[in-house]
C-alpha positions in Angstrom: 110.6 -84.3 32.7 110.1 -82.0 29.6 107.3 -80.7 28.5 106.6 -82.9 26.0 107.2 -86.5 28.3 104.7 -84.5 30.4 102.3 -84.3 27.7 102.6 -88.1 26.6 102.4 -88.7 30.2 99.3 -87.3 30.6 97.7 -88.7 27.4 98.7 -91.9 28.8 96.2 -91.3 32.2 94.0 -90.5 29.8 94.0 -93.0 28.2 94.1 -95.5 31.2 91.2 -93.3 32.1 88.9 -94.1 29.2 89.9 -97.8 29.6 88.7 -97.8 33.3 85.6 -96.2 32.6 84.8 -98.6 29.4 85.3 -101.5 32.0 83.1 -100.1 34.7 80.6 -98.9 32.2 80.2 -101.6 29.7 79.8 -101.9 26.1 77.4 -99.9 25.4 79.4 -96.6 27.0 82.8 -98.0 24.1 81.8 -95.2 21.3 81.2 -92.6 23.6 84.5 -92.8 25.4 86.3 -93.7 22.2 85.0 -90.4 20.8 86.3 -88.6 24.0 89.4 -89.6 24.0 89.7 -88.9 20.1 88.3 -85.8 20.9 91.5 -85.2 23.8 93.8 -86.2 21.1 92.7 -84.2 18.8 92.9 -80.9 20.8 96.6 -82.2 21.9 97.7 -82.2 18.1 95.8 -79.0 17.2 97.4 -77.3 19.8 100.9 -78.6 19.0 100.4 -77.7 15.1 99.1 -74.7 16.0 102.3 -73.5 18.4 104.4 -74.7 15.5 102.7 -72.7 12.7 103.1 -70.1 15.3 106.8 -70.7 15.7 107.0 -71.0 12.1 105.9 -67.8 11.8 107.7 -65.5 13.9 110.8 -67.3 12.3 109.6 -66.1 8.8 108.6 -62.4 10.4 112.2 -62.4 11.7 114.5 -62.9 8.7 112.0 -60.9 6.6 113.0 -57.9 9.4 116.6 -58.9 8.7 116.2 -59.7 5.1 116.9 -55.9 3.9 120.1 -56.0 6.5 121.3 -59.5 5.3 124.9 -58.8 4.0 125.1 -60.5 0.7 127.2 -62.9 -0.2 130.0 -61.8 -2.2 130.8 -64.2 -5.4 133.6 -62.1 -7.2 136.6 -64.4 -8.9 138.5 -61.3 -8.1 137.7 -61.4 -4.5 138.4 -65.1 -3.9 141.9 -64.9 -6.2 142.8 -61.8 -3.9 142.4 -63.7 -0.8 143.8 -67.2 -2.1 147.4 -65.4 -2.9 147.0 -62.9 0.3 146.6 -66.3 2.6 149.4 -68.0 0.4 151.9 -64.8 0.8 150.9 -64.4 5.0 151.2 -68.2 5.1 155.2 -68.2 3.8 156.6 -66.1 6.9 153.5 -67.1 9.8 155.3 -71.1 8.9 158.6 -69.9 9.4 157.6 -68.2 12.8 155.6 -71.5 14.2 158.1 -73.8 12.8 160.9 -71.8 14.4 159.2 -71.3 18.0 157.0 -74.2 18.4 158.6 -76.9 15.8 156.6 -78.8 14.0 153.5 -78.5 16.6 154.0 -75.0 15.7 153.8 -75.5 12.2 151.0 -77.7 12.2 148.7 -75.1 14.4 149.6 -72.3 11.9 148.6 -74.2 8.9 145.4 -75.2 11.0 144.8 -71.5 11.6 145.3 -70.8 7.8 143.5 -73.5 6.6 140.7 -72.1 9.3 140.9 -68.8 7.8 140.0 -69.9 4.4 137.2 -72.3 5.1 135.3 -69.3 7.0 135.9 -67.4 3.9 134.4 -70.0 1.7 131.5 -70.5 3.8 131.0 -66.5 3.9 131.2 -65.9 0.5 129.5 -69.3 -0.4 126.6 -69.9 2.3 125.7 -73.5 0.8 129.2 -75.1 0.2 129.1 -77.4 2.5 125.7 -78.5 2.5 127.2 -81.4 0.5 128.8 -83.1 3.2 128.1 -86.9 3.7 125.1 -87.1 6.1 124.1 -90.5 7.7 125.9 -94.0 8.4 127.8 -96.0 6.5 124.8 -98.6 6.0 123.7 -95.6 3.9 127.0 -95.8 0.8 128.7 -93.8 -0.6 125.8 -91.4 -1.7 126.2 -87.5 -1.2 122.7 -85.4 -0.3 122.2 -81.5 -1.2 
């Protein structure tokens, strides 16, 4: 059980608690255990906002402490060109070597190695490229989020 089903588990006694007690008691007791039991949940989501802004936080206190040490991305055509021909130029003689030892398996796992090569190179030099990716279902079209 995690920490949270325990919580929800417990609110639940609670709550089965207040009920009892409302029975036994009587009408007259309803506002006074109503307002408990308000009273329990409202602790319950103080304490979990609070934990979170805590959370919330130290995340923000730990990339500000990275922030200076955050390599930058680089954007430079000169960069991208340079590594575009260099994977085009290592890609000519790595086929050659796959195709000839491994046949076309071969060749397909270089070319999925190349291909690897590059996408980590786009998303290095360009954190948010793929943040454009379909999310969601198909129920949801043909729609593209940022």
């Amino acid at each position: 059980m995690t920490g949270m089903e325990a919580r929800d588990t417990e609110l639940k006694k609670e709550l089965n608690a207040t009920l009892q007690a409302r029975r036994e008691l009587g009408d007259e007791y309803e506002s006074a255990l109503v307002d408990s039991f308000l009273e329990k949940v409202d602790q319950r989501i103080d304490g979990v906002v609070e934990r979170g802004m805590r959370r919330r936080l130290a995340e923000q206190q730990m990339v500000a402490a990275r922030g200076a040490r955050t390599p930058k991305p680089t954007d430079s055509f000169g960069e991208r060109f340079g590594f575009g021909i260099v994977s085009l130029v290592v890609a000519i003689p790595l086929s050659g070597i796959g195709g000839g030892v491994a046949g076309l398996s071969g060749l397909l796992v270089t070319w999925v190695g190349i291909v690897g090569v590059n996408v980590v190179q786009a998303a290095r030099t360009h954190p948010g490229i793929f943040r454009g990716w379909r999310r969601g279902s198909a129920k949801d079209g043909d729609r593209w989020e940022d």
